[in-house]
C-alpha positions in Angstrom: -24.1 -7.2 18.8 -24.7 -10.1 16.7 -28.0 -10.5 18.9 -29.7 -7.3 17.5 -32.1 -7.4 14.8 -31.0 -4.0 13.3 -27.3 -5.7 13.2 -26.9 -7.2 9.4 -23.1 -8.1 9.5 -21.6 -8.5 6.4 -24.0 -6.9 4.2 -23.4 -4.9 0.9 -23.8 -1.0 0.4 -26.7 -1.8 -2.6 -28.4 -4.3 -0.2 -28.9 -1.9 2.6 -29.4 1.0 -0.1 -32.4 -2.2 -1.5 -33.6 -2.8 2.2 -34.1 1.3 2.9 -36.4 2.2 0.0 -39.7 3.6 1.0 -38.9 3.6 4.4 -39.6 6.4 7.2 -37.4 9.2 7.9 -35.4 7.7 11.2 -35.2 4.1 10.0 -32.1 2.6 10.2 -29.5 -0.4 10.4 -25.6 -1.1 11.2 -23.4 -3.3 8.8 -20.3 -4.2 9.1 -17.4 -1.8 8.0 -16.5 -2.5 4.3 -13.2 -1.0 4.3 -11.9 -1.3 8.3 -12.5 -4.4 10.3 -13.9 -4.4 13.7 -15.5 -0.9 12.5 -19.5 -0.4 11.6 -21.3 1.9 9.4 -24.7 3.0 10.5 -27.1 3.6 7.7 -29.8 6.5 8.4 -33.1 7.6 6.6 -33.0 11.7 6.7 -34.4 14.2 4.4 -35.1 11.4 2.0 -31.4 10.1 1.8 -29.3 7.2 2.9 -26.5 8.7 5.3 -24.0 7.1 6.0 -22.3 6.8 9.0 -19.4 5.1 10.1 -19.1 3.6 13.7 -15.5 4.2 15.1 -13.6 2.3 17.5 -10.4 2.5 19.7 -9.4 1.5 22.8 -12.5 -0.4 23.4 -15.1 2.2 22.9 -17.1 3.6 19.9 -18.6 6.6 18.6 -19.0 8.8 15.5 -16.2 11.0 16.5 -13.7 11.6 19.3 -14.2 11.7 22.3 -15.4 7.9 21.5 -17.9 7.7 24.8 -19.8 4.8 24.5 -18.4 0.8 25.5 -20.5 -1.3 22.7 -22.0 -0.3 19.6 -25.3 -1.5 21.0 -25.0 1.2 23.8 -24.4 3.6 21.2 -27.6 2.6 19.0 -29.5 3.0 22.7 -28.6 6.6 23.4 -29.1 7.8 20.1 -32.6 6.0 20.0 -33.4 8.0 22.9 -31.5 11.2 21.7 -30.9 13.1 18.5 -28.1 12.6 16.6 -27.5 16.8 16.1 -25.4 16.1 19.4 -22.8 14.4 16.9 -24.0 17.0 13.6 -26.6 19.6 13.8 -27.9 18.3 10.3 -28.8 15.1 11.7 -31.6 16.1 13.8 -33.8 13.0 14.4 -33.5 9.9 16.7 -32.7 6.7 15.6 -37.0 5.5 15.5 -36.9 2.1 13.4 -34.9 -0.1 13.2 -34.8 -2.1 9.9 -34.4 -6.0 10.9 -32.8 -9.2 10.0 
């Protein structure tokens, strides 16, 4: 994880709310959990808002809900660069297109 560019760690809420102005619908970076270690939050561009979303894990696997299905968050970023993210909630129709990096 600590390999991707869209990964920023330890980062506060204001900072990524700083690095997401003006950027494209679909843009988007992970953080570290504030509140739950060994969680992430994944921080969207949609409908001109910051949506936050935050990356469960148990048992070795992570998602945005149960059933968690995917064994890294990095997997997880993959499929839902590839897919929409109405598979987890309709409202969230888009892909995750670009990543904002480190």
């Amino acid at each position: 994880l600590e390999t991707m560019d869209w990964y920023w760690g330890k980062i506060s809420k204001e900072d990524v709310t700083e690095k997401l102005k003006n950027t494209p619908e679909g843009s988007f970076m992970v953080r570290d959990a504030s509140k739950v270690p060994g969680e992430y939050t994944l921080t969207l561009k949609k409908g001109g808002f910051d949506r936050l979303i935050r990356i469960c894990h148990e048992h070795g696997h992570y998602g945005f809900s149960k059933p968690l299905r995917f064994r890294s968050v990095v997997d997880l970023i993959s499929h839902y660069q590839q897919e929409s993210l109405a598979q987890y909630n309709r409202e969230l129709d888009i892909k995750l297109m670009f990543p904002i990096t480190r």
